[in-house]
Structure formats: structure tokens, C-alpha cells
C-alpha positions in Angstrom: 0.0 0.0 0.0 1.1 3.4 -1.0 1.5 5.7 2.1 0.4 9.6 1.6 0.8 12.7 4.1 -1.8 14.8 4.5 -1.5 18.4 5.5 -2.5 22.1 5.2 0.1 24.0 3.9 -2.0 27.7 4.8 -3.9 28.3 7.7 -6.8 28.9 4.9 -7.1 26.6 2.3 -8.0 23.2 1.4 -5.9 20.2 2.9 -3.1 19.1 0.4 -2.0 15.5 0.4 2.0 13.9 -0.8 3.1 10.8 -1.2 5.5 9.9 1.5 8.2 9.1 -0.7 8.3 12.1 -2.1 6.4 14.0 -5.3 4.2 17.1 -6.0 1.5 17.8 -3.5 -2.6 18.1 -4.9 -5.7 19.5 -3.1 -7.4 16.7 -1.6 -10.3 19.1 0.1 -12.1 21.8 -1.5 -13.7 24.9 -0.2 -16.6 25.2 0.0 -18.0 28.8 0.2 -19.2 28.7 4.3 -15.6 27.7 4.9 -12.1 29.6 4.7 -9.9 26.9 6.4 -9.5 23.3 6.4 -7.1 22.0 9.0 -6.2 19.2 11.3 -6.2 16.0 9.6 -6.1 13.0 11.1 -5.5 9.5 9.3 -7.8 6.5 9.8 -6.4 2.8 10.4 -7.7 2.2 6.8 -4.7 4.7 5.6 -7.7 5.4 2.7 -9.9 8.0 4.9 -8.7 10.6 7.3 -10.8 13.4 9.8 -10.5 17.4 9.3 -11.7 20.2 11.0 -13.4 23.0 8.6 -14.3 26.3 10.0 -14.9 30.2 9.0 -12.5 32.7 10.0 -15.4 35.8 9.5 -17.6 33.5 11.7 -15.5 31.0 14.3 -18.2 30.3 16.2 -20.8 29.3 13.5 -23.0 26.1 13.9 -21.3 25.5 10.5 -17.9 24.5 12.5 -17.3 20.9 11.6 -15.5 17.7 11.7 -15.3 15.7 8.4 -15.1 12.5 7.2 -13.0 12.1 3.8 -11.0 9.7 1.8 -8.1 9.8 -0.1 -10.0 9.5 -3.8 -11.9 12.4 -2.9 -15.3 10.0 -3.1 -16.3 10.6 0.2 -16.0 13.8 1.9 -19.3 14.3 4.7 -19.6 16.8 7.5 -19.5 14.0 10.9 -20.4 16.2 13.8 -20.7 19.7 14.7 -17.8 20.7 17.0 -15.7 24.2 17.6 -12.8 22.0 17.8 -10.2 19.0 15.8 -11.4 14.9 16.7 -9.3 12.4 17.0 -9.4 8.5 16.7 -8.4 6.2 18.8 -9.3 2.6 20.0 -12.6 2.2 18.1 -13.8 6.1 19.3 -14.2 9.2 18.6 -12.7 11.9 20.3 -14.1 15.7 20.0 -15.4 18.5 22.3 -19.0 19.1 22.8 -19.9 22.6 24.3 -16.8 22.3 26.5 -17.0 18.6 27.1 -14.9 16.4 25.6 -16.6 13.2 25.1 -15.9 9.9 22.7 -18.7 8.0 20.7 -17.8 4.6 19.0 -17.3 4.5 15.3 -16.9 2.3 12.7 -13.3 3.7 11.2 -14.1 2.2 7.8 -17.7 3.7 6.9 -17.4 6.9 9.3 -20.6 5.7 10.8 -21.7 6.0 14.5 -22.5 2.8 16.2 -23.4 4.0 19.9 -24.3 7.2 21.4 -21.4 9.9 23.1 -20.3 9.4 26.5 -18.8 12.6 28.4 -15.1 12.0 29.8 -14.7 15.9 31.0 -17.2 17.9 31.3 -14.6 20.6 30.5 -11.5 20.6 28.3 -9.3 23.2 27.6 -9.7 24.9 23.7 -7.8 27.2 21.7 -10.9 29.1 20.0 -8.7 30.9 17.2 -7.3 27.5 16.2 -10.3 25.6 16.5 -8.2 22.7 18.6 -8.7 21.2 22.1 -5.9 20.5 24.1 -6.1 16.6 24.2 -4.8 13.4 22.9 -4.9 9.4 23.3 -2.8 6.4 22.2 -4.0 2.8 21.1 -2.7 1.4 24.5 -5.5 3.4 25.9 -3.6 6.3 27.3 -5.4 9.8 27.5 -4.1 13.0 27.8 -5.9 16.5 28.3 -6.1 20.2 30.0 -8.7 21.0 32.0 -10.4 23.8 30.5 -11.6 27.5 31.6 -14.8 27.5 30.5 -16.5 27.5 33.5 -14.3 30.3 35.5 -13.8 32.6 32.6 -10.5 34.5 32.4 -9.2 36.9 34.7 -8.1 40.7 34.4 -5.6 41.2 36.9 -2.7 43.8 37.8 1.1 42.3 38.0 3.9 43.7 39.6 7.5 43.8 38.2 8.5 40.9 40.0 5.6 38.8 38.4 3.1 38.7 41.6 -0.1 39.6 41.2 -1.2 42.3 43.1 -5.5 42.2 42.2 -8.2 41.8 39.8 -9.8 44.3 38.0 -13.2 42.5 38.1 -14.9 39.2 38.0 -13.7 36.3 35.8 -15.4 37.2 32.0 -14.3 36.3 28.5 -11.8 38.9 28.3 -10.1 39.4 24.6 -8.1 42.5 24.7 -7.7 45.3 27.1 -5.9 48.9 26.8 -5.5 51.3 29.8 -6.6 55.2 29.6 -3.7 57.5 29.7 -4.2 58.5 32.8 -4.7 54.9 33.8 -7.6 55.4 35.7 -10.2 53.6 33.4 -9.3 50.3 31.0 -11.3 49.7 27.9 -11.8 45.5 27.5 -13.6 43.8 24.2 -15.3 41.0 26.1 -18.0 38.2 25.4 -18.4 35.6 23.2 -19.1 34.6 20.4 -19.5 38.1 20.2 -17.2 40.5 22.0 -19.0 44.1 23.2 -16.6 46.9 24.5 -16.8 47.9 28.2 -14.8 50.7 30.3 -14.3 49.9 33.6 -13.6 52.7 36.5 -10.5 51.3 38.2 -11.0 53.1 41.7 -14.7 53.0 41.5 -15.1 49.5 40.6 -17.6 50.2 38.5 -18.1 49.1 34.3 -20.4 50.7 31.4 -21.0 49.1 28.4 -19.5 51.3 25.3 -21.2 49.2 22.3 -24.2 47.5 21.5 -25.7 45.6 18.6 -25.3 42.5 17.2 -22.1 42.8 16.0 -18.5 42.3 17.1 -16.4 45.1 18.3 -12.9 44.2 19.3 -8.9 46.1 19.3 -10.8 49.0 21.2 -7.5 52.2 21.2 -7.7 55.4 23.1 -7.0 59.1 21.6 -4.1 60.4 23.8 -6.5 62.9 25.8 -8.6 59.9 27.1 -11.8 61.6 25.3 -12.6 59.1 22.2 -12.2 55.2 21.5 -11.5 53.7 18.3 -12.5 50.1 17.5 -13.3 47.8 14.3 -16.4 46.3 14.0 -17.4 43.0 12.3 -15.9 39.4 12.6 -15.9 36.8 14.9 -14.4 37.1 18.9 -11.3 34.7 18.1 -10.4 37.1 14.9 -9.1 40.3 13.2 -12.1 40.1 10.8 -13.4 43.5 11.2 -14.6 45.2 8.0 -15.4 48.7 10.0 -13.4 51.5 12.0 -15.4 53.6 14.1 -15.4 56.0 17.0 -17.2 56.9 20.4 -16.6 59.5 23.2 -15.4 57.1 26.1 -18.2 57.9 28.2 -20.6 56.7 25.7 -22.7 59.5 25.2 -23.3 60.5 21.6 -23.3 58.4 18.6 -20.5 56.2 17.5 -18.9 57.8 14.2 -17.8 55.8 11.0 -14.2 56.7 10.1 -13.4 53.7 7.4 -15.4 50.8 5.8 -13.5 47.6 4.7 -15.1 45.9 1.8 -15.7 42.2 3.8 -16.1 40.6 0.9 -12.3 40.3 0.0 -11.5 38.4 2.9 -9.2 40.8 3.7 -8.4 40.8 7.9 -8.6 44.2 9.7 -7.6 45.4 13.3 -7.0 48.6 15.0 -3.5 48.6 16.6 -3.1 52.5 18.1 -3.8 56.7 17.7 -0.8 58.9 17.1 0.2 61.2 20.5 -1.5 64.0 17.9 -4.5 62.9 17.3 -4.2 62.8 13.7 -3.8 59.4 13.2 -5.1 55.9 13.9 -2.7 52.3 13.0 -4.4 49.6 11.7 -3.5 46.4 10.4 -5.0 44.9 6.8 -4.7 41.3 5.1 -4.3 37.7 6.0 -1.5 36.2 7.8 0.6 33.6 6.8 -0.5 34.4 2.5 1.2 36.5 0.3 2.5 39.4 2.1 0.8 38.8 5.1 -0.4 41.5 7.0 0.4 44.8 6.1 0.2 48.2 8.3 -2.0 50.7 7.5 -2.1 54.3 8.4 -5.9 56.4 8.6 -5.4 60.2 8.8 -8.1 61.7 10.7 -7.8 65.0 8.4 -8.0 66.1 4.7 -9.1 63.4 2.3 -9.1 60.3 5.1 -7.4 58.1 2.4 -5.5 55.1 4.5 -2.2 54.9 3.0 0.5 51.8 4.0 3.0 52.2 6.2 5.0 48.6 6.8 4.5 46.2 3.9 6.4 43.4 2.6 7.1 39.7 3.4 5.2 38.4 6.5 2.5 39.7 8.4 3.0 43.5 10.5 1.2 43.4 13.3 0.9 44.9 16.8 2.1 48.9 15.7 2.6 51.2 19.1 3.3 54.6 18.5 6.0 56.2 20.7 4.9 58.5 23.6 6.5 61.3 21.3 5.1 60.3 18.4 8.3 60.0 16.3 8.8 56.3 16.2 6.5 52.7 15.9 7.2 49.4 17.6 5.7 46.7 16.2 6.2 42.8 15.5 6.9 41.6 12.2 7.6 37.8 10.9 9.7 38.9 7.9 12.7 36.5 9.1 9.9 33.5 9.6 9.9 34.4 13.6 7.9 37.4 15.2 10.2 40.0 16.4 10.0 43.4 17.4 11.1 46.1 15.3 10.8 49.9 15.7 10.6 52.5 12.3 10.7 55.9 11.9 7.4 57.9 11.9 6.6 59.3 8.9 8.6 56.3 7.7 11.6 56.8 6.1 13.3 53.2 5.4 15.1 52.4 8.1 14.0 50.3 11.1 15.9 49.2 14.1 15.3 45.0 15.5 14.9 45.3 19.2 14.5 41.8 20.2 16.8 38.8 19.2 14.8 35.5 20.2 11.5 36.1 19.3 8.9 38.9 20.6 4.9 40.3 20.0 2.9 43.0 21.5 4.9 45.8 22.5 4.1 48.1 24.8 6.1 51.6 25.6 6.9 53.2 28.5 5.8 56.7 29.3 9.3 58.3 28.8 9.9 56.3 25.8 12.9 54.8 27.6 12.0 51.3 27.7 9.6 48.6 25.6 8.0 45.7 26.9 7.3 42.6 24.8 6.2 38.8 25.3 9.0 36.6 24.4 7.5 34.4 21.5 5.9 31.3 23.4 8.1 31.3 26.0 6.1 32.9 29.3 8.6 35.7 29.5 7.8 39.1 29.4 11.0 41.0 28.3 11.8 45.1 28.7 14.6 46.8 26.0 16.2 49.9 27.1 16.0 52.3 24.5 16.8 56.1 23.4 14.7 57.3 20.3 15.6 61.1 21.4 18.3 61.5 18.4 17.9 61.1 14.9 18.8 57.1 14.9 17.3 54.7 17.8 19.4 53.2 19.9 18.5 49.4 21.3 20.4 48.8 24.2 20.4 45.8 27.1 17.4 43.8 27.1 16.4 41.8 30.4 14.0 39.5 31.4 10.8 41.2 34.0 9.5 38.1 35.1 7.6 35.0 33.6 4.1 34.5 33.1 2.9 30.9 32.6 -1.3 31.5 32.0 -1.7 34.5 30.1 -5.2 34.1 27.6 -4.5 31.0 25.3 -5.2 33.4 22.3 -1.7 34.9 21.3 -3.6 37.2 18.4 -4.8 40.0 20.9 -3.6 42.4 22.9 -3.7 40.4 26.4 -2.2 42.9 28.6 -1.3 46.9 28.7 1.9 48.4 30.8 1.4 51.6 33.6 3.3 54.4 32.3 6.2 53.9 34.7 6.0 50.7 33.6 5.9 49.1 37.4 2.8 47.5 36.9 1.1 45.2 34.3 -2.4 44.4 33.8 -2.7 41.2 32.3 -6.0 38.8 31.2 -4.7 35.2 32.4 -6.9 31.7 33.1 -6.2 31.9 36.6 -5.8 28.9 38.3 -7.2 27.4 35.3 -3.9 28.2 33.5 -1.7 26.7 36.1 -3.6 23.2 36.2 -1.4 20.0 35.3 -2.2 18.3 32.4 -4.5 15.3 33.4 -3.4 11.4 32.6 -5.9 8.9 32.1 -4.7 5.0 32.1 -6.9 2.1 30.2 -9.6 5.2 29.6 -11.7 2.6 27.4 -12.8 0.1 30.4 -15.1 2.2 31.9 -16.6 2.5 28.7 -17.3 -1.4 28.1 -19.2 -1.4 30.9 
């Protein structure tokens, strides 16, 4: 028997399939029109049909979501079960999450037909909802393996010092997706909710939240102008995405009506996201495309005057993501993949050619310090959070030691948001983390299958 690989070579496209001695790779999945990503594949013991995941990145959390059963000839190729996350099979079951359950159902591997109803394992698993994947896996010998989920505490908001202890909470556990501090750092600004995130200011000495958006929309990447007075925010998309196909504004203490500052045609496909507002006022950031294809993301600069035209500001190879402007306005940090690994960068503004790297193992999300004198970045999936010293007050920036603040092992398993904002003397951080869900062990589960049989 010939032996193939399957795989996805984009994060959206159809599953492509090689054989495993070698040769040209061909589609093996088409697209269907609901659907912008195929991924996940998992082989059969009949090395003829295999299991995907198909999902839409303008609508994660549709009821269209689904696990598929497909076969190598392209013959068969049937939606299975309706899931926000991969399956797996293993000893004569299937393996998948069910609300937040994770439960397995007996199968006949051959004909991808059900033979019994589902039985719950975990009422709650662990899922990365912008990868559509739960955090589980078995073997043959009846070995399981899975992380406890969050579901059921939501995530927290809470305020770090520099030596990585946390000092409080902001509020309640919610389903927290990005947050950004006022400038005068006493109010915060979270998109929260799913599948559909709303925007929410909360009064940090007063304990007290108002709700900035309604509607049946999403409204995520929320940015502050520099006197604290207006919000920015895209609108459109799914919770777990940068699918926004609208910019707006709204004074921050929501009185008046919001006001439309750029529309995104949504039919392109194109991925937007708001990343910050010039010190001036005259500008807003945003970033435009879809990671990991062509050029990637690209950054994007709105002027709030004249003509409004968005010009770009970073193109190129990989995706541009994550822009903060200075405090002075003369210089943007932001992440880039150009070398195949994000990394932090920091460019003139206006841009003039010339950029500066700042980190030098991997980095995302920078945040500035008020004087400018120091950056703050995530290393790139290692838990640390890393601060550069740096001087921008000449004409050439100057990168100088960086040092590890502390570690961090349960920030938000989404790594596409902006998780967590820096006070401007940069002693404190306000991070959204699982809690004690983040910390949990994974759990082991020996000869899984007997209890099954009975």
C-alpha cells in the first residue's frame, strides 16, 4: 500500500496531500464557500480515509464548525459532527469537544458511521478558540491525555507587579479578549463576550463598568486618543479574529453616537484590526490582510484629516502586526515575521526606510513606557515578558540591554490579541490570564476505554 501525508500547507485553504516518498502535493479538500480553512487532519487505520476540521474565520463560532469524514480519492467527503474544535481516533472512538465537554462516541473507522451514542469523559477541556483545537490526545494502548479547560471560570483581568506577583483583579472572571489602559490609567477599555465581543470601560477606583457598544455585532482592538476623550474600534468578525470590516469612534463615556471613520469591503476576505492613535490625534494604526498568504499582513495608516485616504505604512514579506506609537510620536514598535519568527522592530514615523530589531529571540505586543525609555514585549511562546532599554531622542534609535521582568505561565490562550497593557512607569502590568485554570497540570488517564465497556 502506498502511504500519503496529509496536510495544510495555509492556515486557509484546502488540505493538500503527498506521497510519502516524495512528489508534488494536490488538493485533496475543496472549499466550499461557508468555509475559509480546512485543517487538522487526522488519518484512519484504513490509511484510505482521514478526519478534518473545517471552519470560517469571518464566523468562528458558527453552527457550520465541523468535523469531516473524507477519503483519499476524494469520493467521500461528509460533515460527521458539529464541533468548535479538531477529533481524534483512537481505540474504536471518537474523540471531540462538545460545548466544552470532551466526550468519545464509538465509530466504525471504515464507513465513518456512529455505532453507539457519546459518552462525556470531562465535562470541561481546555480549547484554543482561534485554532479551533482542544488540548487533548490518546494512544492505542488506551492512554489519555488532556487540559482542563476554563470554560466555567472565565479568564481573569488582573494587575502584575514587576517581580511577576499579582497584586489584584480588575473585576470578575469574564471572556476577556483585549484590554488597553486610559492614559491617565484610571479607566481600562476591554472587548469581552463571546461569540460576540461588546466593549466595556471599567472605572479602576470606583469598581464600576459601562458598556460602550451594542448591537449584534462584534467590536474588538478598542484604542484610546491620547486625551482619554474618544475610543476607536473595528467592528465586524468573529471574537477569536481580526475580521473586522469597519473602523469607528465613540466618546469614552458613551454618550453621543458612535462615528464611521473607514469601511473595509468584507467581501475580499481581507483581515482588519485597529492597533493604536498617534500622541497628535491625527492618526489611527491599523492592520490589513491575511496572515501567513502572500505578504501577510500589512500596516496601515488612517489620517483623521483632509481626504481620510489610508495609505501603507510597513508592507512586505510576512504579516505587521501589533504597531505602538512612541509616547512622542516620532517612532512605531511593532512585531513583524519577515525572518519566519515574530520580532520586534521599531521604524521611523513618517517612515523613512530604516527600522531598528529590538528583540533577538522572538517577541509580540509591544508596549512603551511613558518616557519612551524602555519597551515591553512577550518573548514568542516562552512565558517571559522581556523590557529593551531604548533612546529614540536623536535622529537614529538606539537598542540597548534587554532583560527578562519576570515570567508568566497562564496568560489568555489566544496569542492574536492584545492580552495585557503596561502603567506608564511601567511598574505594573495588567494582564488577562486563566487563573488557576492556567496553572492546572495536564491530566493522565490510564486504560480510559474500560469504563466504557461497561
Amino acid at each position: 500500500m502506498a502511504y500519503h501525508i496529509v496536510f495544510a500547507p495555509t492556515f486557509n485553504g484546502p488540505l493538500c496531500q503527498v506521497p510519502a516518498s516524495g512528489g508534488t502535493p494536490a488538493p485533496v479538500t475543496q472549499m466550499k464557500s461557508k468555509y475559509t480553512t480546512h485543517r487538522w487532519p487526522w488519518f484512519l487505520p484504513d490509511g484510505k480515509h482521514f478526519l478534518y476540521m473545517a471552519a470560517n474565520h469571518n464566523d468562528p463560532s458558527s453552527p457550520d464548525t465541523a468535523v469531516f469524514f473524507a477519503s483519499l480519492d476524494g469520493k467521500e467527503n461528509r460533515l460527521l459532527i458539529s464541533s468548535r474544535s479538531h477529533a481524534i481516533y483512537t481505540s474504536g472512538y471518537l474523540l471531540y469537544v462538545r460545548d466544552n465537554a470532551l466526550v468519545a462516541r464509538p465509530i466504525n473507522p471504515s464507513s465513518g458511521r456512529f455505532e453507539h451514542d457519546a459518552t462525556v469523559l470531562n465535562d470541561d477541556v481546555q480549547v484554543d478558540a482561534g485554532l479551533w483545537r482542544g488540548t487533548f490526545t490518546a494512544s492505542e494502548n488506551g492512554t489519555l491525555l488532556y487540559q482542563p479547560g476554563s470554560a466555567g471560570a472565565g479568564l481573569n483581568l488582573a494587575w502584575f507587579d514587576q517581580s511577576g506577583k499579582q497584586e489584584s483583579t480588575v473585576s470578575t472572571p469574564d471572556d476577556y479578549r483585549q484590554v488597553e489602559l486610559s492614559p491617565d490609567e484610571k479607566k481600562v477599555v476591554v472587548s469581552m463576550g463571546e461569540p460576540l465581543a461588546a466593549l466595556w470601560v471599567y472605572e479602576l477606583t470606583r469598581k464600576t463598568r459601562t458598556r460602550l457598544t451594542f448591537g449584534n455585532e462584534n467590536y474588538s482592538h478598542p484604542v484610546w486618543s491620547r486625551d482619554g476623550s474618544q475610543i476607536a474600534y473595528t467592528q465586524g468578525g468573529g471574537a477569536a479574529n481580526d475580521a473586522g470590516h469597519k473602523i469607528l469612534s465613540k466618546a469614552s463615556n458613551g454618550t453621543g453616537q458612535e462615528q464611521l471613520l473607514l469601511t473595509l469591503d468584507p467581501s475580499t476576505g481581507m483581515q482588519q484590526a485597529l492597533c493604536d492613535w498617534s500622541p497628535d490625534g491625527r492618526y489611527l494604526m491599523f492592520r490589513s490582510g491575511v496572515s501567513g498568504t502572500g505578504d501577510g499582513f500589512d500596516l496601515w495608516v488612517l489620517p483623521l484629516f483632509g481626504d481620510r485616504k489610508p495609505f501603507p505604512y510597513i508592507t512586505g514579506p510576512g504579516d505587521q502586526l501589533y504597531a505602538q506609537f512612541s509616547p512622542d510620536g516620532r517612532w512605531v514598535a511593532y512585531a513583524s515575521t519577515e525572518t519566519g519568527r515574530s520580532e520586534i522592530y521599531v521604524a521611523p514615523f513618517p517612515k523613512t526606510g530604516a527600522k531598528w530589531q529590538v528583540s533577538q529571540n522572538g517577541g509580540m505586543l509591544p508596549r512603551w513606557r511613558r518616557d519612551g525609555a524602555e519597551l515591553y514585549f512577550p518573548g514568542f511562546n516562552s512565558g517571559e515578558f522581556l523590557a529593551a532599554q531604548v533612546n529614540g531622542r536623536g535622529p537614529n534609535f538606539e537598542v540597548g540591554e534587554i532583560h527578562n521582568v519576570f515570567n508568566i505561565n497562564n496568560m489568555s490562550p489566544s496569542i492574536a490579541s492584545e492580552q495585557y497593557d503596561v502603567s506608564g512607569d511601567g511598574k505594573r502590568f495588567l494582564v488577562i490570564t486563566t487563573g488557576e485554570a492556567g496553572t492546572l497540570p495536564l491530566t493522565l488517564v490510564q486504560n480510559w476505554t474500560a469504563e466504557l465497556r461497561h
